[in-house]
C-alpha positions as CSV (number, residue, x, y, z in Angstrom):
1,X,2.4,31.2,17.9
2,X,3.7,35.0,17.6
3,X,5.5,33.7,14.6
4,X,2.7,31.8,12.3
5,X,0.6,34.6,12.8
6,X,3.1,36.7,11.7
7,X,3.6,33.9,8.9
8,X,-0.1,34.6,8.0
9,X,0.5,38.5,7.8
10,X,3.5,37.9,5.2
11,X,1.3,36.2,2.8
12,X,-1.4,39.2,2.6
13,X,0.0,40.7,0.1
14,X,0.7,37.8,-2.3
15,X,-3.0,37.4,-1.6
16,X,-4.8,40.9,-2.0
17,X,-5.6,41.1,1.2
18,X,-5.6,43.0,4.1
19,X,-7.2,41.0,6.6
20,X,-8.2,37.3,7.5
21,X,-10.8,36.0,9.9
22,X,-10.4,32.3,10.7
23,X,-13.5,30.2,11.9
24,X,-12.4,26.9,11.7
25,X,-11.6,26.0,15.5
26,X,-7.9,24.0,14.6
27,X,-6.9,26.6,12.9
28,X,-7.9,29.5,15.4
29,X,-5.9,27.1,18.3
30,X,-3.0,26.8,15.5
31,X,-2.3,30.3,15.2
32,X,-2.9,31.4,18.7
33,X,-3.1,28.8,21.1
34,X,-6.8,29.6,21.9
35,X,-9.0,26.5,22.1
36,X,-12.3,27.8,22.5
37,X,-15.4,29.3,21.1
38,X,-14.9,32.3,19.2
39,X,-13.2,34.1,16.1
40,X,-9.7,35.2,15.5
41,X,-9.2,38.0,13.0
42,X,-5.6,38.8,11.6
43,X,-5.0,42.4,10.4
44,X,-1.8,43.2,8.6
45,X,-0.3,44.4,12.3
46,X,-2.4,43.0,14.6
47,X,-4.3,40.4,15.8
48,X,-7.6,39.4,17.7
49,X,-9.1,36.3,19.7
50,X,-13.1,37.2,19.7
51,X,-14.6,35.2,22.4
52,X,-16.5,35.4,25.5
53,X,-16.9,36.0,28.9
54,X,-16.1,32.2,29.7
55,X,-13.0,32.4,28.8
56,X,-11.7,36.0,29.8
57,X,-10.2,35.1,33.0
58,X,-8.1,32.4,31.5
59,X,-6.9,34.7,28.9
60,X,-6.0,37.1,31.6
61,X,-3.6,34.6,33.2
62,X,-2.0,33.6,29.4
63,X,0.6,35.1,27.6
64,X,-0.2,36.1,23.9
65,X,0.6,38.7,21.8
66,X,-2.5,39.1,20.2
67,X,-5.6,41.3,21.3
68,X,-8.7,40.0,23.2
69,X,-12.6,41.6,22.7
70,X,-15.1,40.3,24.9
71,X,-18.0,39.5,23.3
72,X,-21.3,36.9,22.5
73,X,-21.8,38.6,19.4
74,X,-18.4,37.1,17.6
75,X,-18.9,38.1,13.7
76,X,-20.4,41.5,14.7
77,X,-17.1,42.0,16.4
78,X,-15.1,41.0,14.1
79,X,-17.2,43.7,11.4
80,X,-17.1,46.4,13.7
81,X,-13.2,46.0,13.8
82,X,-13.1,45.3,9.7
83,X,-15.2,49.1,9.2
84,X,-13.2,51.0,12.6
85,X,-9.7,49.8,10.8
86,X,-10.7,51.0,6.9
87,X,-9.7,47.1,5.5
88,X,-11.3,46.8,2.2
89,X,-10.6,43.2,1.5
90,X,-11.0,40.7,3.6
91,X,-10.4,37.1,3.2
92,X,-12.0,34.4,5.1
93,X,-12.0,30.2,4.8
94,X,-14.0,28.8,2.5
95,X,-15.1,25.8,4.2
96,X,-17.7,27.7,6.6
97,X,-21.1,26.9,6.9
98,X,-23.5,28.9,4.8
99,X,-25.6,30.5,7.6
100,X,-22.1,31.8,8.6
101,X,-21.2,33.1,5.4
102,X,-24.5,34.8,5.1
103,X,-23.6,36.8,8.1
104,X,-20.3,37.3,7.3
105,X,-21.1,38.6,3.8
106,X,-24.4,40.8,5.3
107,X,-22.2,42.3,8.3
108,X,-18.9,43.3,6.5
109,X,-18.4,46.7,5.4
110,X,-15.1,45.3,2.7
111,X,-15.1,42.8,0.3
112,X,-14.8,39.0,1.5
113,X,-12.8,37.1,-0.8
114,X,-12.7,33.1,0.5
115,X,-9.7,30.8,1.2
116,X,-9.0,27.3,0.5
117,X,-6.8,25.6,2.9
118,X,-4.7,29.0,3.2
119,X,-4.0,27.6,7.2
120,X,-4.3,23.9,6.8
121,X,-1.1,24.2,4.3
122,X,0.7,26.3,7.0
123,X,-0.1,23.2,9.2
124,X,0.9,21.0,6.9
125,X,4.7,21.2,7.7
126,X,5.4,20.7,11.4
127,X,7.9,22.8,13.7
128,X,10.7,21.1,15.9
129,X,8.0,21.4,18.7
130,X,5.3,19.8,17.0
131,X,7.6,17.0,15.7
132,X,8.2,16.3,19.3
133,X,5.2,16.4,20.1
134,X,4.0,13.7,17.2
135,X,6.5,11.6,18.2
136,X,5.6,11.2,21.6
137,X,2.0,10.5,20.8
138,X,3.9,8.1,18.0
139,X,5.6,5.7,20.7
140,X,3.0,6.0,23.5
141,X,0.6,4.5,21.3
142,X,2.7,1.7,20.1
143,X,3.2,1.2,24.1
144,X,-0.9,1.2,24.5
145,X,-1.0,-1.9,21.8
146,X,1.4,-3.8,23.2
147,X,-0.1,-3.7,26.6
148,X,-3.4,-4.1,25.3
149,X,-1.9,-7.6,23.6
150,X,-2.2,-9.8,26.4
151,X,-6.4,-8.9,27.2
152,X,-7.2,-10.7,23.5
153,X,-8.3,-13.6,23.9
154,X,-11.1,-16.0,22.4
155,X,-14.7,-15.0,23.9
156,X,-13.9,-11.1,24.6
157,X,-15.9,-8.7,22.4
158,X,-13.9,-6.0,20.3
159,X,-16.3,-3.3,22.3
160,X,-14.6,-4.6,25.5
161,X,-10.9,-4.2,23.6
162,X,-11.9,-1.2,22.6
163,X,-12.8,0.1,25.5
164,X,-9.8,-1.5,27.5
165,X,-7.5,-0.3,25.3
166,X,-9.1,3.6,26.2
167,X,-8.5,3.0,29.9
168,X,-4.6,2.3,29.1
169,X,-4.0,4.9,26.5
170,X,-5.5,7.3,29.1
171,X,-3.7,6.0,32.0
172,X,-0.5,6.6,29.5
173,X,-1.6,9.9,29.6
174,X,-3.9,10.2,26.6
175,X,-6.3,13.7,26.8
176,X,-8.7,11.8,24.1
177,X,-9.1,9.8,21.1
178,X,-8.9,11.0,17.8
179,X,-12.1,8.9,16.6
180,X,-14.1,6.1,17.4
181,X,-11.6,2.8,17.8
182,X,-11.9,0.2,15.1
183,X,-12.2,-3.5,15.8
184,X,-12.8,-5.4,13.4
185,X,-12.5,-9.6,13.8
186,X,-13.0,-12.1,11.4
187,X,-15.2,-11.3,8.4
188,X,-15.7,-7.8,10.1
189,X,-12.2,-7.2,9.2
190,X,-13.3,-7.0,5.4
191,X,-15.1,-3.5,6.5
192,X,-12.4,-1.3,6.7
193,X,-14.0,1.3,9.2
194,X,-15.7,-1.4,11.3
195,X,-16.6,0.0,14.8
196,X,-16.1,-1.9,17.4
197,X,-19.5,-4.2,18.2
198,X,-20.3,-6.8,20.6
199,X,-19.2,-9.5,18.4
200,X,-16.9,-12.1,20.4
201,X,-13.4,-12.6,18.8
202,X,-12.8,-15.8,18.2
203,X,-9.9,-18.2,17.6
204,X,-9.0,-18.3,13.9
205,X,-9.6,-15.2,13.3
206,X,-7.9,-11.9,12.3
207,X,-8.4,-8.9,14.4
208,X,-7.5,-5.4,12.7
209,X,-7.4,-2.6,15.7
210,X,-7.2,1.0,14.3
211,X,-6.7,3.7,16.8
212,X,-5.3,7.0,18.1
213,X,-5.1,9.2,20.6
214,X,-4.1,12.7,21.8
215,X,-1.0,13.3,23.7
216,X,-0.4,17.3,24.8
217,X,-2.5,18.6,21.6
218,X,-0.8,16.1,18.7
219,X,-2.7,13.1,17.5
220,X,-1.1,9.8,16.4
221,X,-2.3,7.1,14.1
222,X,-1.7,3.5,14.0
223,X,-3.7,-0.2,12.9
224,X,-2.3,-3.7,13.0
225,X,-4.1,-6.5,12.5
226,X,-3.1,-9.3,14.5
227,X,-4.0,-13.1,14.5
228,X,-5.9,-15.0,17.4
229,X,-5.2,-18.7,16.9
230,X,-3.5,-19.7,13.6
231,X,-5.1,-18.1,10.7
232,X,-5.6,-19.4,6.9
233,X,-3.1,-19.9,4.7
234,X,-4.4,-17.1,2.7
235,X,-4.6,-14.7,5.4
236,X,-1.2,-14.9,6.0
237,X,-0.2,-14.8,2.3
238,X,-2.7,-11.8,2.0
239,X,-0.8,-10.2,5.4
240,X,2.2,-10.2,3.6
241,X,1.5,-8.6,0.4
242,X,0.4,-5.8,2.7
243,X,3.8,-5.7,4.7
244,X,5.6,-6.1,1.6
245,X,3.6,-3.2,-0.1
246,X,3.5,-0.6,3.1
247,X,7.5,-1.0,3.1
248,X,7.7,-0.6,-0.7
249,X,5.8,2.7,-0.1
250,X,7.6,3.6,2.9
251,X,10.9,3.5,1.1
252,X,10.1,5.5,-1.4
253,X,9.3,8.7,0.9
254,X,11.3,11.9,0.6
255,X,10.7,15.5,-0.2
256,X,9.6,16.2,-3.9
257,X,7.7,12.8,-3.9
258,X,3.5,12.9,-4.7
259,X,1.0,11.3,-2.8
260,X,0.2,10.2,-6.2
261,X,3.3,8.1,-7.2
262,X,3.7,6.9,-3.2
263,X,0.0,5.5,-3.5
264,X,0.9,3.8,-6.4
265,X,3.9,2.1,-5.6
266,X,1.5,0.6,-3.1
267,X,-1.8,0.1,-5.6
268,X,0.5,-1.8,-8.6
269,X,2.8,-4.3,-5.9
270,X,-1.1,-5.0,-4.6
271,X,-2.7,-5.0,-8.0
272,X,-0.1,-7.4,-9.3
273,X,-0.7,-9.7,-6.2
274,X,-4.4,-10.4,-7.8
275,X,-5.7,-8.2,-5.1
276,X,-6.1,-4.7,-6.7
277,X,-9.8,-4.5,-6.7
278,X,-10.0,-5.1,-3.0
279,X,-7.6,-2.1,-1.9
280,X,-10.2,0.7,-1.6
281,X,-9.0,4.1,0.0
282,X,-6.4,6.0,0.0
283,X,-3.0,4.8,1.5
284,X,-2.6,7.6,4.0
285,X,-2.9,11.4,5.0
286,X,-0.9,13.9,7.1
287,X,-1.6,14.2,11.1
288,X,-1.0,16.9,13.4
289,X,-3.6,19.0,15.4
290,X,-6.2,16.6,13.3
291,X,-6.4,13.5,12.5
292,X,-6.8,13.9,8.9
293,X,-4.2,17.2,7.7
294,X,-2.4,17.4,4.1
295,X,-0.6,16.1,2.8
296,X,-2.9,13.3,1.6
297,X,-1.5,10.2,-0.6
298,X,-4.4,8.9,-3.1
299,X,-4.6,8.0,-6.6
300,X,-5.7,11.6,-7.7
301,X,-3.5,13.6,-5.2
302,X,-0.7,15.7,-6.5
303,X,0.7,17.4,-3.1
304,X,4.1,16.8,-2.8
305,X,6.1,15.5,0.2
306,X,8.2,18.3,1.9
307,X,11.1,17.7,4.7
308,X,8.8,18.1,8.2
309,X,5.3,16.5,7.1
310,X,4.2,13.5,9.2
311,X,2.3,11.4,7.2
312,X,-0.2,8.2,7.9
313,X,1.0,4.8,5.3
314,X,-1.8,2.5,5.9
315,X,-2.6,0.4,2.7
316,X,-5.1,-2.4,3.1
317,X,-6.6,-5.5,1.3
318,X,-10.3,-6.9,2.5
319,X,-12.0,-9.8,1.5
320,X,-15.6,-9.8,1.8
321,X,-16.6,-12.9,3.6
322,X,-13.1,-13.3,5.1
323,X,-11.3,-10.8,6.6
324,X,-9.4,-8.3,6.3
325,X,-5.7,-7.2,6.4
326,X,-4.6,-3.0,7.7
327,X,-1.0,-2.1,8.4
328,X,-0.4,1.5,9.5
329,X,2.3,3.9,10.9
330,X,3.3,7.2,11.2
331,X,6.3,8.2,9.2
332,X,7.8,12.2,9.5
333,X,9.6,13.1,5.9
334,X,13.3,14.2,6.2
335,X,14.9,15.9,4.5
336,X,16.9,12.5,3.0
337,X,13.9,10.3,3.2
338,X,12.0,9.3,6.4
339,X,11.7,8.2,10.0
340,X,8.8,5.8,11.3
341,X,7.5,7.5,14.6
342,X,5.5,4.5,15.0
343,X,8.9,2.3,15.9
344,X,7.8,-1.7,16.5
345,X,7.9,-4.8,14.4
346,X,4.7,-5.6,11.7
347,X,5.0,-8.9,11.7
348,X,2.0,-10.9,11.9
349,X,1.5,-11.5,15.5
350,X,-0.2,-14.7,16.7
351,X,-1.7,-14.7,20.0
C-alpha cells in the first residue's frame, strides 16, 4: 500500500499540487487498505486515514505506514491539517457529491483544484498480487456455474437459480456479489440487465446467467447463456455469431490496442451477421476492486490496453420477443497478448 501512496506523492508535482484528499471509498481502501468510513489525505510526505472511533481499535492492531486522527468531523480534519501544514493547493476527486464539495471548498484554507480519475487510472493496471487475486475469483466462479448446472431444470424460477447459485459461490468462499445476479429465460433474455424474477424457466428456452462475486477483495465477471431443451434454429445460429465475435475480439487483445478498435472487431463481424442493430452496450470494461474500472471498450472509448489490465469481453445480440444471446469472460492483457482468467469451454450447452 506504502508504495501507491507513495505512487500518488510522485505525481504531485506533474500536477501542481501539494496535497490530495480522496473520498471515494475504493480508492481510500486502494491506497491504504482502510475499508471504512472516513477520508484519507495524502501530503507530499505523509499520509492520513480520517475516521472514527469505530474503527480505532482495529487500526491499532494493523500495520500501516500512514497516520491515523480520530475524529466524527472528517472534512474539518482534514482542513485543519491542510491550514497546520501551509499546503496551498489541494487537489481533490471530482466525482464527489455537491454538498461535499460545498464543504470542502467552504472549510479549506488552499485552493481545491479537482481530479478526474487521478486514482481509478492507478487502479487500472493490476500488481502481481492483485492478478492473483483476480484470478482466483476468475476460476472460482467458473467452478460456482458449473455446479449450479445440474439445479436447472424446467419449472424452477431464475429467482431460485439465482439464489442457489449465491449459497454455492458463498460456500466457495465468496465475501459477496458484485451486483444483483441476472437471469434471464426465454424472451427475458432479450433484456440484457434482466433481474432475476419469479418466471419459471422452461424447456426450449435460453437462459443467460450473468454473475460475480468477491473473492479476498477482487471481483470477477462472467455470463453464459445456456440452453434448456433444444433451442431454435436461430438461437443457435445467433449463439454462434456471438462465440465467433467474442473470440474475434479476444484475439486481437494486446497492449497498445483501444477499446475502440477491440469493440469494433466485435460490432462489424455482428453487424455483418444482419444483427448490428440489436448489439446495444459496450463489449466490456476493466475489473478489480469494482466491478466496473478502466479500461472500458466501447465505440467512443480511446483508452488503450496496457500489459496488467484485466478486462471484461462480453458482446451480446437480443431479440425482442425471443431471446437473447451473452458470452462473457475475464481476460488479463500480457504483455504478448492475453490470458482468459475465466478458463472453460463456451459452447452452447444443452441441459
Amino acid at each position: 500500500m506504502d508504495s501507491r501512496l507513495s505512487q500518488l506523492q510522485s505525481q504531485f508535482d506533474d500536477l501542481r499540487i501539494e496535497a490530495f484528499l480522496v473520498t471515494d471509498s475504493v480508492n481510500k481502501q486502494y491506497l491504504t487498505g482502510f475499508d471504512g468510513d472516513g477520508v484519507v489525505l495524502v501530503t507530499a510526505h505523509q499520509s492520513y486515514v480520517i475516521t472514527d472511533s469505530r474503527y480505532e481499535t482495529a487500526l491499532e492492531n494493523q500495520a500501516h505506514e500512514f497516520n491515523v486522527v480520530i475524529t466524527r468531523y472528517y472534512l474539518e480534519a482534514a482542513a485543519q491539517l491542510v491550514s497546520n501544514q501551509q499546503i496551498t493547493v489541494l487537489g481533490f476527486e471530482d466525482n464527489i457529491p455537491f454538498h461535499d464539495y460545498d464543504r470542502i471548498d467552504e472549510l479549506m484554507s488552499s485552493d481545491i483544484v479537482p481530479m478526474t480519475n487521478l486514482i481509478e487510472q492507478m487502479r487500472e493496471r493490476k500488481s502481481t498480487e492483485e492478478i492473483s487475486k483476480l484470478k482466483n475469483a476468475s476460476q472460482m466462479t467458473i467452478k460456482g456455474f458449473n455446479r449450479l448446472l445440474p439445479y436447472i431444470k424446467p419449472g424452477v424460477t431464475e429467482r431460485y437459480l439465482a439464489n442457489q447459485l449465491d449459497v454455492i459461490m458463498r460456500d466457495l468462499g465468496a465475501e459477496k456479489a458484485s451486483f444483483d445476479t441476472i437471469v434471464a429465460s426465454g424472451q427475458r433474455a432479450a433484456l440484457p440487465h434482466g433481474a432475476a424474477t419469479v418466471k419459471p424457466v422452461q424447456s426450449g428456452e435460453m437462459i443467460t446467467i450473468d454473475f460475480g462475486y468477491y473473492f479476498d477483495g477482487y471481483t470477477s465477471d462472467l455470463t453464459r447463456t445456456i440452453a434448456l431443451g433444444d433451442p431454435s434454429e436461430k438461437l443457435k445460429r445467433v449463439y454462434g455469431i456471438v462465440q465467433t465475435a467474442q473470440r474475434k475480439i479476444i484475439a486481437a487483445i494486446k497492449p497498445g490496442v483501444s477499446g475502440k478498435q477491440l469493440d469494433e472487431i466485435g460490432r462489424q463481424f455482428i453487424s455483418e451477421a444482419g444483427y448490428g442493430d440489436y448489439f446495444n452496450h459496450g463489449t466490456g470494461h476493466g475489473i478489480g476492486l469494482d466491478i466496473h474500472e478502466g479500461p472500458a471498450l466501447s465505440m467512443r472509448s480511446e483508452d488503450k490496453m496496457m500489459a496488467s489490465n484485466v478486462i471484461t469481453v462480453e458482446p451480446g445480440i437480443y431479440l425482442p420477443g425471443l431471446g437473447g444471446i451473452r458470452i462473457e469472460d475475464d481476460v488479463l492483457v500480457t504483455a504478448s497478448g492475453q490470458e482468459i482468467l475465466t478458463q472453460g469451454p463456451t459452447d452452447l450447452i444443452i441441459l
